[in-house]
C-alpha positions in Angstrom: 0.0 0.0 0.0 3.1 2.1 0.7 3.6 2.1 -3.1 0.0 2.8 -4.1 -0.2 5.4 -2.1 3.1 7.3 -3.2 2.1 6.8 -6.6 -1.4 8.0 -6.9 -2.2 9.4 -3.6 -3.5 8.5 -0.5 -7.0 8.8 -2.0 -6.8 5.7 -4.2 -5.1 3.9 -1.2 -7.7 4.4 1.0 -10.4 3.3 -2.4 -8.4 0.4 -2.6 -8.1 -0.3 1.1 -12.0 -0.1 1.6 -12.6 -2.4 -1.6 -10.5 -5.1 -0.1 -12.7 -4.8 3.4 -16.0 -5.2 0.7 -14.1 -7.9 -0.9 -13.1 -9.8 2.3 -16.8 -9.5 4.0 -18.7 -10.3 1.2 -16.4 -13.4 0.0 -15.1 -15.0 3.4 -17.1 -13.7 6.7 -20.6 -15.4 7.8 -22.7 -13.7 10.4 -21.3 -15.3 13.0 -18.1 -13.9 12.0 -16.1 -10.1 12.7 -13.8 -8.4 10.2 -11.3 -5.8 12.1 -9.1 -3.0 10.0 -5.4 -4.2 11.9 -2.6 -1.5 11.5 -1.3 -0.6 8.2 -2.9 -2.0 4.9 -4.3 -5.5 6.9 -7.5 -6.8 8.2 -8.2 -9.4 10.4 -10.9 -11.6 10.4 -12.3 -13.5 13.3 -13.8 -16.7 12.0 -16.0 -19.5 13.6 -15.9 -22.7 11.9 -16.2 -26.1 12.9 -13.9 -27.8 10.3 -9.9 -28.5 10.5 -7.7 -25.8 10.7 -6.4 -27.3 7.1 -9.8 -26.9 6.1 -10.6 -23.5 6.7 -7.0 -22.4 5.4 -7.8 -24.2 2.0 -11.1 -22.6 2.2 -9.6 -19.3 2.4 -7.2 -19.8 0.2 -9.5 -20.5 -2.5 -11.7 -17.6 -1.6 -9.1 -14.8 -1.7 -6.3 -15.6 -3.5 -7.5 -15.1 -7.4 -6.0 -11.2 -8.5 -8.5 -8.9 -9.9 -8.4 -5.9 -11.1 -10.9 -2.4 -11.2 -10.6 1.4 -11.8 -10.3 3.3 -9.2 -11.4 7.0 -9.1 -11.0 10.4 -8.2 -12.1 14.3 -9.3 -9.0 14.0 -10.8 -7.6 10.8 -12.0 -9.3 7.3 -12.5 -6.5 4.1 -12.3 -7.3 0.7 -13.2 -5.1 -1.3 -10.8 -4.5 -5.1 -10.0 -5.1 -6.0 -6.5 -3.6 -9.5 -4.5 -5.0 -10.1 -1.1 -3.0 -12.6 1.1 -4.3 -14.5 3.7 -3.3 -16.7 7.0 -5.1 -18.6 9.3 -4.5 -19.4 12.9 -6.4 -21.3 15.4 -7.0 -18.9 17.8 -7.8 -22.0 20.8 -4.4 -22.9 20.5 -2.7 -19.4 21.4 -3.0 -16.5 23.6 -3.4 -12.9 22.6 0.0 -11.5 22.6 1.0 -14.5 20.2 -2.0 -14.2 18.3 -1.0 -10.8 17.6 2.7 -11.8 17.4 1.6 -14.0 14.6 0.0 -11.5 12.6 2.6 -9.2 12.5 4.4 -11.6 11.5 2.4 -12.9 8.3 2.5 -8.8 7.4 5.8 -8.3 7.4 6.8 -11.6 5.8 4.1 -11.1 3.2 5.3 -7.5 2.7 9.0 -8.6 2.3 9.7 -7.0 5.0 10.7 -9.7 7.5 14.6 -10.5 9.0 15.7 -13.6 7.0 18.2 -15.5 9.3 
């Protein structure tokens, strides 16, 4: 998002940021489910299921990996851009909080290419 914002503004980020929340609600949540806006360009979704943990991470996967594309507009400029949406999945009765979040800072930054590499 760093890039997308620096290149056609913070207004398209923030198009493109609330198009991936649609996108996320619409294709993965249920009712019993919550969708959170986590720091930076990543959401977390809290998910009750009663399958496998493999399960549900296939499910996902298959539900929010395929790229699309779409213009996005403002007064000023319309861009069509691709978009990629990565997701993870963590049993959340196996871990506390501070390693759930641990965990998810950890799929951003290594996601991101941002993480150490030992």
């Amino acid at each position: 998002m760093q890039l997308t914002n620096a290149r056609f503004g913070e207004a398209i980020g923030n198009q493109v940021m609330l198009f991936c929340s649609q996108h996320i609600a619409t294709t993965v949540t249920r009712a019993s489910d919550s969708l959170f806006r986590w720091s930076g360009p990543a959401f977390v979704a809290i998910l009750e299921r009663p399958e496998s943990e493999l399960a549900v991470n296939g499910e996902i996967q298959r539900l929010i990996s395929t790229p699309f594309s779409r213009f996005f507009e403002t007064s000023s400029r319309s861009v069509y851009l691709p978009v990629k949406v990565t997701a993870g999945v963590i049993p959340l009765y196996e871990t506390n909080f501070a390693e759930a979040c641990a965990h998810v800072e950890r799929f951003i930054l290594t996601t991101s290419g941002q993480a150490q590499t030992a």
